[in-house]
N, C-alpha and C positions, 0 to 999 in steps of 0.2 A: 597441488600437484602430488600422484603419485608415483613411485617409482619400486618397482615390487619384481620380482621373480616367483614365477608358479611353475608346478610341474605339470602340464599338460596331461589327459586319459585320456581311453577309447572310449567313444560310442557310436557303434555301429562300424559304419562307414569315415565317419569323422573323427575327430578331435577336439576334446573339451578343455578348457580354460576357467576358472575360476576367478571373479572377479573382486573387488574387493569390497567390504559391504560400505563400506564406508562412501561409495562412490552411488550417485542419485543414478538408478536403470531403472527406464520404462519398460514396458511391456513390449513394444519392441526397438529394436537398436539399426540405427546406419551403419555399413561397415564397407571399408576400400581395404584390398590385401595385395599384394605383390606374393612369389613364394619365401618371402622373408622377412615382410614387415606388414602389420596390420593397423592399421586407425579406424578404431569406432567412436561416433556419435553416440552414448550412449541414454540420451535424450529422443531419438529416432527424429529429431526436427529436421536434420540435414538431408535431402531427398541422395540414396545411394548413386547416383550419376554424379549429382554435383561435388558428394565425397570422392568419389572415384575419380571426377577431374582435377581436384584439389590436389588429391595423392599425387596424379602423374605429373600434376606443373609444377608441384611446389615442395611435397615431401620424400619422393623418392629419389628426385638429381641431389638435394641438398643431402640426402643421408649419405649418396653413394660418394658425393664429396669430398662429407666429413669422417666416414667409415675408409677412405683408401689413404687420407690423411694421417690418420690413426695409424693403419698400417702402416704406414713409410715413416710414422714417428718413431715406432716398435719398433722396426728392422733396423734405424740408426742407434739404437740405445747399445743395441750390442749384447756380449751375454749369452745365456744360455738359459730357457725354459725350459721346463719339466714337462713330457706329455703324456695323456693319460693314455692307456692301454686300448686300444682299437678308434682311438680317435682320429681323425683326417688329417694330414698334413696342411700346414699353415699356408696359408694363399700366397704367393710372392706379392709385392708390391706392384703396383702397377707404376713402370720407370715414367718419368715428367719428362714430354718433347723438350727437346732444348727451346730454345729460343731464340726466334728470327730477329738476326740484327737490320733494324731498319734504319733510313738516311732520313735526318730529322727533314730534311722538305717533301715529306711525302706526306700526305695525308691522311692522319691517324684516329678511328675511333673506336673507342673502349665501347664493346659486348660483351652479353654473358650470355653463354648459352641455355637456353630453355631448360635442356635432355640433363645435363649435367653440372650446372651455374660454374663451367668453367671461365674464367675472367680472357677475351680476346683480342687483341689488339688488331684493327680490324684497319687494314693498307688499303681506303677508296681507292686510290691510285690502278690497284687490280682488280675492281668492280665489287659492283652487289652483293655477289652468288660467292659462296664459297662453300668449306666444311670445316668442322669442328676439331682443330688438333686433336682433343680430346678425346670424344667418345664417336667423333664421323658421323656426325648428325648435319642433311644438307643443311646451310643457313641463307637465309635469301633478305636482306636488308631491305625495307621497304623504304620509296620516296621519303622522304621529311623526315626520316630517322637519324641520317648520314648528317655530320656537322654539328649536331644538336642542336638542331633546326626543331 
C-alpha cells in the first residue's frame, strides 16, 4: 500500500497527478472520480462502469461516513487550530438525529443504508418503505429481507 501526497499541474484543460514509480501502470488505466475522490485501476483490467459502480456502492457512502466522523471527532477535541491565509472555513459537523425510542415489542431490524452505510434500526411495525435519517435516501425493504429471513 501506498500512501503519498503530490502536488497536482496544469495541462491544458486538466490536471496532472504524478504517480508513484513504484506502482505497476499499464498503458492504460480504469478510473471512477467523485469531485473529491478518485480510485484508479491502474492495471486498466477493471472495465470503468464497473469501477464506477464500485465507487458509488461501496467507496464514496463509506468515506463520507468515516470523513464526517473524523469531523465530529475534531470538533469535540476542542482547542484552537491555526488557519492558513485565504483558506476556506472549516465544514461544521454534520449534528447525529437523535434517536427514536422504540417499545421492545415492536419489530426491529438492523439496516445499513447503501448512499451512506448509516446503521438503521428499521420498526417493520411501520412498513417497508421508508427514508434514511441520514442522508434521505428512499429505502424500500424487499420480501425476505425483513426478519432475517
Amino acid at each position: 500500500m501506498i500512501s503519498t501526497r503530490r502536488k497536482p499541474f496544469p495541462i491544458g484543460q486538466s490536471t496532472g497527478v504524478t504517480l508513484p514509480g513504484s506502482m505497476k501502470i499499464s498503458d492504460e488505466v480504469s478510473m471512477a472520480a467523485s469531485d473529491r475522490l478518485v480510485i484508479i485501476d491502474t492495471t486498466g483490467e477493471v472495465p470503468e462502469d464497473k469501477l464506477l459502480q464500485f465507487y458509488i456502492q461501496y467507496v464514496e457512502p463509506a468515506f463520507q461516513n468515516w470523513w464526517l466522523s473524523q469531523k465530529q471527532a475534531s470538533s469535540k477535541r476542542g482547542g484552537f487550530r491555526t488557519m492558513q491565509a485565504g483558506a476556506p472555513a472549516p465544514a461544521k459537523a454534520v449534528k447525529q438525529p437523535k434517536p427514536t425510542i422504540v417499545k421492545p415489542e415492536t419489530q426491529i431490524q438492523p439496516v445499513v443504508c447503501p448512499r451512506c452505510a448509516g446503521q438503521i434500526s428499521w420498526n417493520l411495525d411501520q412498513g417497508l418503505e421508508g427514508v434514511c435519517p441520514y442522508c434521505g435516501l428512499f429505502l424500500r425493504l424487499t420480501p425476505g429481507q425483513e426478519g432475517g429471513k
